[in-house]
Backbone as XML, in Angstrom:
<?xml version="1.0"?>
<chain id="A" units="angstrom">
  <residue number="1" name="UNK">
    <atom name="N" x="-43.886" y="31.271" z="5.621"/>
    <atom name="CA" x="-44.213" y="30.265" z="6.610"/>
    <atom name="C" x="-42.918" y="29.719" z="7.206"/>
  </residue>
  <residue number="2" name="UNK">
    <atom name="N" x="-42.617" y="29.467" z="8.265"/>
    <atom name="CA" x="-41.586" y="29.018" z="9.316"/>
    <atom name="C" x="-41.518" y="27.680" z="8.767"/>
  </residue>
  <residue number="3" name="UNK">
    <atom name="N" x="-40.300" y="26.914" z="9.044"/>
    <atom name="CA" x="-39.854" y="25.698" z="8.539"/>
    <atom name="C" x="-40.349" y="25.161" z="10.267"/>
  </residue>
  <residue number="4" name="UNK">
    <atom name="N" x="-40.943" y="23.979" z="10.043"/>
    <atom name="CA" x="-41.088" y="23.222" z="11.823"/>
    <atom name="C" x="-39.415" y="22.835" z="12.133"/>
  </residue>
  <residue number="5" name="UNK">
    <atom name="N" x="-39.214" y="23.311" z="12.906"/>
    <atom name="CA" x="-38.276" y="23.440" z="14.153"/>
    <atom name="C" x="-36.616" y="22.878" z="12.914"/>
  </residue>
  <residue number="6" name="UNK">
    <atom name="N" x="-36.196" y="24.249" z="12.417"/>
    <atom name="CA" x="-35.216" y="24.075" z="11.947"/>
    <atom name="C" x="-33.895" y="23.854" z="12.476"/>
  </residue>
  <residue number="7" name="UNK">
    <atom name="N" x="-33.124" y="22.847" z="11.889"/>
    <atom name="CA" x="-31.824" y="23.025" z="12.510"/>
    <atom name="C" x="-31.141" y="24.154" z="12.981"/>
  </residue>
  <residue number="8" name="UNK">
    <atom name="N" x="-30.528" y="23.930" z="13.604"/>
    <atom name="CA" x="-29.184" y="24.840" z="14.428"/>
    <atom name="C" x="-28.205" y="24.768" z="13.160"/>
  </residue>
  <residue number="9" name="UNK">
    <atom name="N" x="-27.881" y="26.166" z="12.313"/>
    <atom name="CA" x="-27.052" y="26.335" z="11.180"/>
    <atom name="C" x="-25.760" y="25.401" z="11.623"/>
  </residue>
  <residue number="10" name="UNK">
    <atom name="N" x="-25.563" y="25.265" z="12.375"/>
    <atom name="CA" x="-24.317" y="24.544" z="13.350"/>
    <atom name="C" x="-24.186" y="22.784" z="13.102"/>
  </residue>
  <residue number="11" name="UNK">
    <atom name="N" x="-24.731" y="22.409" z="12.700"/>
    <atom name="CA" x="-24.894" y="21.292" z="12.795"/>
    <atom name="C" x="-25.415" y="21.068" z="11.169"/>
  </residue>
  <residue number="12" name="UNK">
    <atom name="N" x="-25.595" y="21.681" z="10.431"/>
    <atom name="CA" x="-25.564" y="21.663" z="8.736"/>
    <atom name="C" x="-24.396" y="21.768" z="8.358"/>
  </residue>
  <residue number="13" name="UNK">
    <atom name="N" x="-23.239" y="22.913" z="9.333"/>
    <atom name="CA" x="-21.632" y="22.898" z="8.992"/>
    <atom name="C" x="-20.873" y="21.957" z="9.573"/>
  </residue>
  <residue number="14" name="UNK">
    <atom name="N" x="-21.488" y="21.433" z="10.555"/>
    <atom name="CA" x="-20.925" y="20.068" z="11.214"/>
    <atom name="C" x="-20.564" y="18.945" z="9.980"/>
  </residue>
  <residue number="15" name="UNK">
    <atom name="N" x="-21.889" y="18.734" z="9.457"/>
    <atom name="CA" x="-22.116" y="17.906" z="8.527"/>
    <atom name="C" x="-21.122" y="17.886" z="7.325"/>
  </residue>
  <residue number="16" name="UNK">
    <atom name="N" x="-21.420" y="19.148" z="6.662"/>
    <atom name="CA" x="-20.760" y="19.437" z="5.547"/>
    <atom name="C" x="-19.190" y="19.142" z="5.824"/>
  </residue>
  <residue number="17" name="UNK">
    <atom name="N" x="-18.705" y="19.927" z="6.718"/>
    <atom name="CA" x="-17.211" y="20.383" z="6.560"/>
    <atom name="C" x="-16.437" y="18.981" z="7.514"/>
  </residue>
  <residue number="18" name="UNK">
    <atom name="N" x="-17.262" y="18.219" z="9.062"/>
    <atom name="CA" x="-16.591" y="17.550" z="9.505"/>
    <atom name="C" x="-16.779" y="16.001" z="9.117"/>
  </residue>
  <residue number="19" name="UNK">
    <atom name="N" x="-17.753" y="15.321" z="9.342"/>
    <atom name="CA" x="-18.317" y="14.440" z="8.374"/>
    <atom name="C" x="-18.719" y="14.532" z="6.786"/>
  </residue>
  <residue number="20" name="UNK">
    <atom name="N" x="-18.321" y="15.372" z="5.923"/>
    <atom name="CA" x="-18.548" y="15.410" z="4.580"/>
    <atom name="C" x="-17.530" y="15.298" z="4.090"/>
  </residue>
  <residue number="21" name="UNK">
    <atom name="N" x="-16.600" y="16.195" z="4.164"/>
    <atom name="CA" x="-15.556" y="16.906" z="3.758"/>
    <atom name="C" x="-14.348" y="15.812" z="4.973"/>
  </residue>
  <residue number="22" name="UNK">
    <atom name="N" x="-14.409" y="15.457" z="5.759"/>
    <atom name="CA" x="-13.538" y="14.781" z="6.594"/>
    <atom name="C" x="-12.603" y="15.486" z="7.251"/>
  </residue>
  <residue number="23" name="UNK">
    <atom name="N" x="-12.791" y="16.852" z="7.650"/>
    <atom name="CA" x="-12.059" y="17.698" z="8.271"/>
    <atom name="C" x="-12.106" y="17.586" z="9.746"/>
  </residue>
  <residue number="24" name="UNK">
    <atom name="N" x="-11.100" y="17.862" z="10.516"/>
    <atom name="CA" x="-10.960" y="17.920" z="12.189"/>
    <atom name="C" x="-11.049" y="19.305" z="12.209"/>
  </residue>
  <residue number="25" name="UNK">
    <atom name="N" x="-11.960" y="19.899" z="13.389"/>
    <atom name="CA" x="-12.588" y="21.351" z="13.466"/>
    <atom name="C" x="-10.796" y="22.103" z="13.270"/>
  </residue>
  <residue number="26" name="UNK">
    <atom name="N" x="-9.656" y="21.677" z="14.073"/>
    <atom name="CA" x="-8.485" y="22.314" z="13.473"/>
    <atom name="C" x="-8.332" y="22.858" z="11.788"/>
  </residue>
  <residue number="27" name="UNK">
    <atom name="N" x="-8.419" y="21.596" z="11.248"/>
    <atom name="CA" x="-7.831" y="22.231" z="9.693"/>
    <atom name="C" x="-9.468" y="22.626" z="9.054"/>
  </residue>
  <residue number="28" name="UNK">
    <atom name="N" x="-10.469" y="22.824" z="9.815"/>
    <atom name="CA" x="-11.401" y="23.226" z="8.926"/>
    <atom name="C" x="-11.304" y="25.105" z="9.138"/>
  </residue>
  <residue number="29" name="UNK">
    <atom name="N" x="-11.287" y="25.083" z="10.431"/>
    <atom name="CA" x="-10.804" y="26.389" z="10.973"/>
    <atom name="C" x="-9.764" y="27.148" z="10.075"/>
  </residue>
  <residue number="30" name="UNK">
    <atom name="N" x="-8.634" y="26.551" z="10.086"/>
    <atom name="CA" x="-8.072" y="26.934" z="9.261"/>
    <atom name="C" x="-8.339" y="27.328" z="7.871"/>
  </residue>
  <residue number="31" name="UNK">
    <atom name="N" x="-8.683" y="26.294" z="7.258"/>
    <atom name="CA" x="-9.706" y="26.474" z="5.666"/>
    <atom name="C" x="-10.187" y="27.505" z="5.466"/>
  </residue>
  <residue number="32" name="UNK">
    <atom name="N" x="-10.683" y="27.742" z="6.354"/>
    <atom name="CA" x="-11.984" y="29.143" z="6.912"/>
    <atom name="C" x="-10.816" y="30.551" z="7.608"/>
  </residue>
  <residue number="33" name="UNK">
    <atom name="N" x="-9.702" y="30.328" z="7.558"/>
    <atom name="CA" x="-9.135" y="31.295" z="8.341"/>
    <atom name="C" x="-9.553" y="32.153" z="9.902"/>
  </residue>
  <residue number="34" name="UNK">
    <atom name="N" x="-10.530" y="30.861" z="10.534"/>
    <atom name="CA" x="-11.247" y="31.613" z="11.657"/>
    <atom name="C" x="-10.175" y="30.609" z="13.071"/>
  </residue>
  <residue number="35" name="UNK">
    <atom name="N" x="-10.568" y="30.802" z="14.096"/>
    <atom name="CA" x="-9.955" y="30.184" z="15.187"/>
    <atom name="C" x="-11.082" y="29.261" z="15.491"/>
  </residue>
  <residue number="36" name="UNK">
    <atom name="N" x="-9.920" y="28.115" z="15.858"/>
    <atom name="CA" x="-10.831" y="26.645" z="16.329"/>
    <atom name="C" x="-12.316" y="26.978" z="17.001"/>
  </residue>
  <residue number="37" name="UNK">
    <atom name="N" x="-11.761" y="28.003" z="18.329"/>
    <atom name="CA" x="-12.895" y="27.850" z="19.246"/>
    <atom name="C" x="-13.945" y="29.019" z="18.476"/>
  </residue>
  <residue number="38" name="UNK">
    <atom name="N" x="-13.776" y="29.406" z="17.857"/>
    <atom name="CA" x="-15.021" y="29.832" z="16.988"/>
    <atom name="C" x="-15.527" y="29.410" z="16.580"/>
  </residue>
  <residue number="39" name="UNK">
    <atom name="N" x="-14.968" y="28.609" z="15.557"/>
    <atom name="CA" x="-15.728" y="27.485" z="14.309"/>
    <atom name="C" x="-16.344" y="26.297" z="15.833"/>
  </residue>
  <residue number="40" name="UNK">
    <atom name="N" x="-15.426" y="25.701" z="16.724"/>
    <atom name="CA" x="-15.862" y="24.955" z="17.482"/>
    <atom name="C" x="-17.535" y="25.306" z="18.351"/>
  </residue>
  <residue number="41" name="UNK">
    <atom name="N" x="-17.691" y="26.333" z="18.553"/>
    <atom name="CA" x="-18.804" y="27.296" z="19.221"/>
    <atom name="C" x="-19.932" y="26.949" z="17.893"/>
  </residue>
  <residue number="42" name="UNK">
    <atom name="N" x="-19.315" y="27.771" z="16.614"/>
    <atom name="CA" x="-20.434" y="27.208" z="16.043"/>
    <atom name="C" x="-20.914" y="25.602" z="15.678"/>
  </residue>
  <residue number="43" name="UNK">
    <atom name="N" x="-20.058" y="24.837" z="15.607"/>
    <atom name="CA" x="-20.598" y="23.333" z="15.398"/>
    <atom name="C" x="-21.519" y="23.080" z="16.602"/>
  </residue>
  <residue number="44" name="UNK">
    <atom name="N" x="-21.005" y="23.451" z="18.041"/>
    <atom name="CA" x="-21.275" y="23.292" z="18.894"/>
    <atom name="C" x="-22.744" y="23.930" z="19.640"/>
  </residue>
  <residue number="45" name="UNK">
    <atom name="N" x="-23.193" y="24.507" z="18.382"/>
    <atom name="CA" x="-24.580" y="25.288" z="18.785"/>
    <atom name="C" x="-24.537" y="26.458" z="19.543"/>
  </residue>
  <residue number="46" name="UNK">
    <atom name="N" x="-23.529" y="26.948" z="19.996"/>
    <atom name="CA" x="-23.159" y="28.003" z="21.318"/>
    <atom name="C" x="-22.968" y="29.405" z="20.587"/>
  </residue>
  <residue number="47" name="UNK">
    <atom name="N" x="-22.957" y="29.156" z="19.429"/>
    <atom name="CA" x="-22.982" y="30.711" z="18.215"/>
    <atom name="C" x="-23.826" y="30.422" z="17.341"/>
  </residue>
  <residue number="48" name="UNK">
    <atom name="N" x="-23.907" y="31.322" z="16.535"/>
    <atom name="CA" x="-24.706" y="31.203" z="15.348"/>
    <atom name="C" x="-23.643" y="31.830" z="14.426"/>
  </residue>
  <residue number="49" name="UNK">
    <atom name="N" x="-24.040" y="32.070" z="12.953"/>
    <atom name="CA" x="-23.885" y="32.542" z="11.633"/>
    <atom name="C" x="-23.632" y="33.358" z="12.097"/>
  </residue>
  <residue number="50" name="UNK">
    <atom name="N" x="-22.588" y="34.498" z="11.389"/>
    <atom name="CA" x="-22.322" y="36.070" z="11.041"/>
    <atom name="C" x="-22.356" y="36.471" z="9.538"/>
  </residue>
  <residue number="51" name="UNK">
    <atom name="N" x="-22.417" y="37.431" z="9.927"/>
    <atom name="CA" x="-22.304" y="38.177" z="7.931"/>
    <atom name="C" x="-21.219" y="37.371" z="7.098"/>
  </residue>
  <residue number="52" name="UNK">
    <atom name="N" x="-20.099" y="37.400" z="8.128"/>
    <atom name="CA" x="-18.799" y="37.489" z="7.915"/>
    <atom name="C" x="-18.634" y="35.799" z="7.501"/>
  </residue>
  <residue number="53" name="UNK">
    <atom name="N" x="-18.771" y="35.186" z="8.418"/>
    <atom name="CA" x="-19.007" y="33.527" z="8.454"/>
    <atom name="C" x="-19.925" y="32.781" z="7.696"/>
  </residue>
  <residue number="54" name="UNK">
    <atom name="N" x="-21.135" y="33.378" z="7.335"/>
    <atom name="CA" x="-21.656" y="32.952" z="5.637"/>
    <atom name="C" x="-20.915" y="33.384" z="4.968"/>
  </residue>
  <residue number="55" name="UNK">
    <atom name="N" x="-19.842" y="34.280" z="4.577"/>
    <atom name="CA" x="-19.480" y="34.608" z="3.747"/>
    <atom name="C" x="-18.284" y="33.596" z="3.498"/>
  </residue>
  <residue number="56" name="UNK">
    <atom name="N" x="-17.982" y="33.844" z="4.321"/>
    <atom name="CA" x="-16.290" y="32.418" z="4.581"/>
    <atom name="C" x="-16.790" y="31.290" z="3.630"/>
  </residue>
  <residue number="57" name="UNK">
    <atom name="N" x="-18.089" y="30.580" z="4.594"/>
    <atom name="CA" x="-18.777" y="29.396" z="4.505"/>
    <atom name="C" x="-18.987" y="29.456" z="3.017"/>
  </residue>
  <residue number="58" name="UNK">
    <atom name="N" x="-19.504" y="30.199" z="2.110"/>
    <atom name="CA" x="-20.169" y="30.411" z="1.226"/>
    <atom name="C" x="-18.944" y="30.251" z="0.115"/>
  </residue>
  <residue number="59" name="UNK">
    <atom name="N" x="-17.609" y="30.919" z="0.122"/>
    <atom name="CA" x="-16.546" y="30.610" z="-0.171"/>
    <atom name="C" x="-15.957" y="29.073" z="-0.305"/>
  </residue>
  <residue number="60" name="UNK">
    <atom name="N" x="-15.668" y="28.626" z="1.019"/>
    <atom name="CA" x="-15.039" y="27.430" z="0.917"/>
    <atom name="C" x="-16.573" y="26.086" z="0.701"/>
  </residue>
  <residue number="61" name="UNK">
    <atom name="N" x="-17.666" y="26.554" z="0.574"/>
    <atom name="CA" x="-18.252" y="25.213" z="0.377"/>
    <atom name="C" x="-19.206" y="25.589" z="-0.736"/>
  </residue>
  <residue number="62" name="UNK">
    <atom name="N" x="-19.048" y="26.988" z="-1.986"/>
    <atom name="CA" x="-19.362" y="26.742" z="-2.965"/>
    <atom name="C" x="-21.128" y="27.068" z="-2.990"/>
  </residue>
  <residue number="63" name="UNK">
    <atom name="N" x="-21.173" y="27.335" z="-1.372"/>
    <atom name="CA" x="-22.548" y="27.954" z="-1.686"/>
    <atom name="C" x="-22.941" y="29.512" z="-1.654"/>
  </residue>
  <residue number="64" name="UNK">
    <atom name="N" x="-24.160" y="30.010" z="-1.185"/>
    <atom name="CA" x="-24.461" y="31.227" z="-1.339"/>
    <atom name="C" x="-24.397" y="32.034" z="0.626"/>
  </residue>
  <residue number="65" name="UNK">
    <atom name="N" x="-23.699" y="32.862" z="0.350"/>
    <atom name="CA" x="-23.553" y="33.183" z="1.528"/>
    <atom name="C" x="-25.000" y="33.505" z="2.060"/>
  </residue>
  <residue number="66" name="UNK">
    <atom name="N" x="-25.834" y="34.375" z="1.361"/>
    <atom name="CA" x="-27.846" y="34.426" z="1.829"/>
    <atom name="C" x="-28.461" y="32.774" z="2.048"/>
  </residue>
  <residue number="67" name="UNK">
    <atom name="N" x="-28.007" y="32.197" z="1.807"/>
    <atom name="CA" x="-28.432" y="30.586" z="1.957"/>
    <atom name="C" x="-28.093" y="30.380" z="4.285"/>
  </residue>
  <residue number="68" name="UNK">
    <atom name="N" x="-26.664" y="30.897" z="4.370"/>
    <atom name="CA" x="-26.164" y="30.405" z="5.522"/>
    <atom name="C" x="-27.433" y="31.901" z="6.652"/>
  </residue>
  <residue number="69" name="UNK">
    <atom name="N" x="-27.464" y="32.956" z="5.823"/>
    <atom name="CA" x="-27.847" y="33.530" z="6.567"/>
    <atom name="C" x="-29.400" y="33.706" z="6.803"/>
  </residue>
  <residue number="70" name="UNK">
    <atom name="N" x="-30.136" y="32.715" z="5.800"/>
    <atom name="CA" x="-31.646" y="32.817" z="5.879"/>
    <atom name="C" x="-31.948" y="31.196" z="6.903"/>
  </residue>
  <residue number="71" name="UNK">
    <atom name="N" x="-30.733" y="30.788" z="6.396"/>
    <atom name="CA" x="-30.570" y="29.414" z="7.661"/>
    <atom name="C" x="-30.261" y="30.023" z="9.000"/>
  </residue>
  <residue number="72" name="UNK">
    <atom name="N" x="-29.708" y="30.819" z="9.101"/>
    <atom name="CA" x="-29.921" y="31.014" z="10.790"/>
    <atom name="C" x="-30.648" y="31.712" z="11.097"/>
  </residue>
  <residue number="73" name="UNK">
    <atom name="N" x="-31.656" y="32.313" z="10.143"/>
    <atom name="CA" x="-32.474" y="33.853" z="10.931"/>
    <atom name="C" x="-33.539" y="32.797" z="10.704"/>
  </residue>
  <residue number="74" name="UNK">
    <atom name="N" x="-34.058" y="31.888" z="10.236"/>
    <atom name="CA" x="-35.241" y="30.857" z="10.805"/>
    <atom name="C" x="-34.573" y="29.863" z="11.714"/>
  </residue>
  <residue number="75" name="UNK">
    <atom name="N" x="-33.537" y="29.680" z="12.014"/>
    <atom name="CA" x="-33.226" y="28.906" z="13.558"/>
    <atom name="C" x="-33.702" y="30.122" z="14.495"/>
  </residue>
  <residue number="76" name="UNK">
    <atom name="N" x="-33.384" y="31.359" z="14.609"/>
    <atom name="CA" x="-33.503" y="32.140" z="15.396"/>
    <atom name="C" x="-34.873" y="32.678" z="15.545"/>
  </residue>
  <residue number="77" name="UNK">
    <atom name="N" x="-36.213" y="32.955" z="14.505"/>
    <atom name="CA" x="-37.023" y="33.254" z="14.301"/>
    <atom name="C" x="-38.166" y="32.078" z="15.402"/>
  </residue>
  <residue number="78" name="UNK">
    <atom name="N" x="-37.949" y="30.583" z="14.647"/>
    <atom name="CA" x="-38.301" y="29.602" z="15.864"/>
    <atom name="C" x="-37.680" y="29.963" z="16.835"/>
  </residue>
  <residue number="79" name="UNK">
    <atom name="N" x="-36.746" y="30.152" z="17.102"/>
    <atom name="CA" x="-36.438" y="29.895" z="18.730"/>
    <atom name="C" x="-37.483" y="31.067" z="19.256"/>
  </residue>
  <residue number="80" name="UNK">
    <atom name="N" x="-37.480" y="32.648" z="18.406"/>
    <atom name="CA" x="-38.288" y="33.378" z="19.381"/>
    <atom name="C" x="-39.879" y="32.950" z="19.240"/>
  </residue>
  <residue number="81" name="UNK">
    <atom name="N" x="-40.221" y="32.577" z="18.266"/>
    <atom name="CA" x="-41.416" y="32.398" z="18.151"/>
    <atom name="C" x="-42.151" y="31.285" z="19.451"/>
  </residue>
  <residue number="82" name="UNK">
    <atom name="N" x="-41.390" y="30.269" z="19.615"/>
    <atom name="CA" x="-41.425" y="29.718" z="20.950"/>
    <atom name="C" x="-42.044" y="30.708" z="22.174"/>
  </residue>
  <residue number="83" name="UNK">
    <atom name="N" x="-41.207" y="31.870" z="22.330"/>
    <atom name="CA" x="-41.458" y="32.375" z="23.417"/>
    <atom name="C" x="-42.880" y="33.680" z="23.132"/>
  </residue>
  <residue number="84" name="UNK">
    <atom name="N" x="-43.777" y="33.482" z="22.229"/>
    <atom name="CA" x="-44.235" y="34.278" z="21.749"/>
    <atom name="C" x="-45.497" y="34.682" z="23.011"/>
  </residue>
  <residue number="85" name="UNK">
    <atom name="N" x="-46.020" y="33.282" z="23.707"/>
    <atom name="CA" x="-46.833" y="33.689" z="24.385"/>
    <atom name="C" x="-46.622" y="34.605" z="25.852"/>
  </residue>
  <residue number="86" name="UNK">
    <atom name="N" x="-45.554" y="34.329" z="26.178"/>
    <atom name="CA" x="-44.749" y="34.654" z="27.234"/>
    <atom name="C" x="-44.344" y="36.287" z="26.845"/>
  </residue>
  <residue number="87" name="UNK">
    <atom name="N" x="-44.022" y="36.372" z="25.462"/>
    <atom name="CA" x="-43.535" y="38.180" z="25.491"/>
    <atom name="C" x="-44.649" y="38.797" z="24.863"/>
  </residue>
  <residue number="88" name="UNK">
    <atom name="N" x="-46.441" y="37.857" z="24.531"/>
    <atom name="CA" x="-47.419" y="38.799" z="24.310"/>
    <atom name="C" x="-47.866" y="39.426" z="25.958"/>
  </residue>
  <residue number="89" name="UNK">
    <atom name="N" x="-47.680" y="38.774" z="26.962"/>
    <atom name="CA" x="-48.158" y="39.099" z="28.046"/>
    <atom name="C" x="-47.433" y="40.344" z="28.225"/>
  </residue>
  <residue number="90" name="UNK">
    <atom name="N" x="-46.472" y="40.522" z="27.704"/>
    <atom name="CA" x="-45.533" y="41.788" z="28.149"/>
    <atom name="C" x="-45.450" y="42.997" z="27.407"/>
  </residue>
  <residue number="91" name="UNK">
    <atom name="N" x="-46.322" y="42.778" z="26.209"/>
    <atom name="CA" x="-45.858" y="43.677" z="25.233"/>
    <atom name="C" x="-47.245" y="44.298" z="25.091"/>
  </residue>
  <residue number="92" name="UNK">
    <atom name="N" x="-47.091" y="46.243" z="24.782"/>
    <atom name="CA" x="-48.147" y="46.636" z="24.941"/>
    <atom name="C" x="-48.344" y="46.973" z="23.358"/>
  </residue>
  <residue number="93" name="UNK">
    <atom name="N" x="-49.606" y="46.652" z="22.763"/>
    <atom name="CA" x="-49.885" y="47.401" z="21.601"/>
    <atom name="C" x="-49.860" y="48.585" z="21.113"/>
  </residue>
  <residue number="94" name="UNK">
    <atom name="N" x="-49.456" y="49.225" z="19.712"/>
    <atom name="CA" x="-48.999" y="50.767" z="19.930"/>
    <atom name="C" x="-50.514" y="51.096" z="18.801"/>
  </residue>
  <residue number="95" name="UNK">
    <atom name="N" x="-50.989" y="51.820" z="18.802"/>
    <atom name="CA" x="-51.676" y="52.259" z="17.954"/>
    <atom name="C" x="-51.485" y="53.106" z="16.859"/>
  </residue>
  <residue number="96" name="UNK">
    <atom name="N" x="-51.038" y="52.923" z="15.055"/>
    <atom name="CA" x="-50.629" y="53.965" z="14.378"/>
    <atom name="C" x="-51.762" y="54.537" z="13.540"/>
  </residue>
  <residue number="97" name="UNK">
    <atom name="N" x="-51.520" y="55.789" z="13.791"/>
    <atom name="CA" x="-52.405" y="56.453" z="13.292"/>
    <atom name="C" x="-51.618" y="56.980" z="11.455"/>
  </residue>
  <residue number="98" name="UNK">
    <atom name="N" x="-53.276" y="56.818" z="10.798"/>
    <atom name="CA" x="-52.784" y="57.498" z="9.433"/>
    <atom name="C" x="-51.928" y="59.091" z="9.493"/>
  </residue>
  <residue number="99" name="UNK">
    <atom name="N" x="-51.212" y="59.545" z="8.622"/>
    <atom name="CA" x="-50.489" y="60.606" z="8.642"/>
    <atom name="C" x="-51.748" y="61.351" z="8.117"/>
  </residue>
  <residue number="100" name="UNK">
    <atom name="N" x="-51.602" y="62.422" z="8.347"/>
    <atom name="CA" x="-52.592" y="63.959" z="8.606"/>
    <atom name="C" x="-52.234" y="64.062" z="6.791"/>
  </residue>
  <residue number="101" name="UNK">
    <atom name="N" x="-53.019" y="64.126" z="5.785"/>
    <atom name="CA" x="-53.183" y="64.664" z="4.549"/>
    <atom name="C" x="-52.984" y="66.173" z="4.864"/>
  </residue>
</chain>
């Protein structure tokens, strides 16, 4: 079952790393060995999670990198599910047939 309208993973690392932790997106970036305007993109909602970036995340804040990445594939899952009525109009049903014994 879908979580009702989950956060933007972006704004859980906001939390944690800039208000938790008291970091300026500079030295958190750093922490993380990624570039400002990356880490900045993601606080900023304008990216999401990577393999790579739960993994970082998962590192420097002690959690599970599958935690960062089941957090963004239900931000992303709502967002499409939103558009569900709009891409049933478009989408044609396929019919599968059992395989031939």
């Amino acid at each position: 079952m879908l979580m009702h309208n989950p956060p933007h993973p972006g704004l859980v690392v906001k939390r944690m790393l800039i208000e938790g932790a008291g970091l300026s997106v500079t030295d958190a970036a750093k922490a993380l060995k990624v570039g400002r305007v990356t880490l900045s993109k993601l606080l900023n909602q304008r990216s999401g999670i990577s393999a790579e970036m739960a993994v970082r995340l998962s590192l420097a804040l002690n959690t599970s990198s599958e935690m960062w990445i089941n957090m963004q594939g239900m931000y992303d899952l709502w967002q499409a599910e939103k558009k569900r009525k709009q891409l049933k109009a478009n989408i044609k049903r396929i019919k599968i047939y059992p395989e031939a014994a």
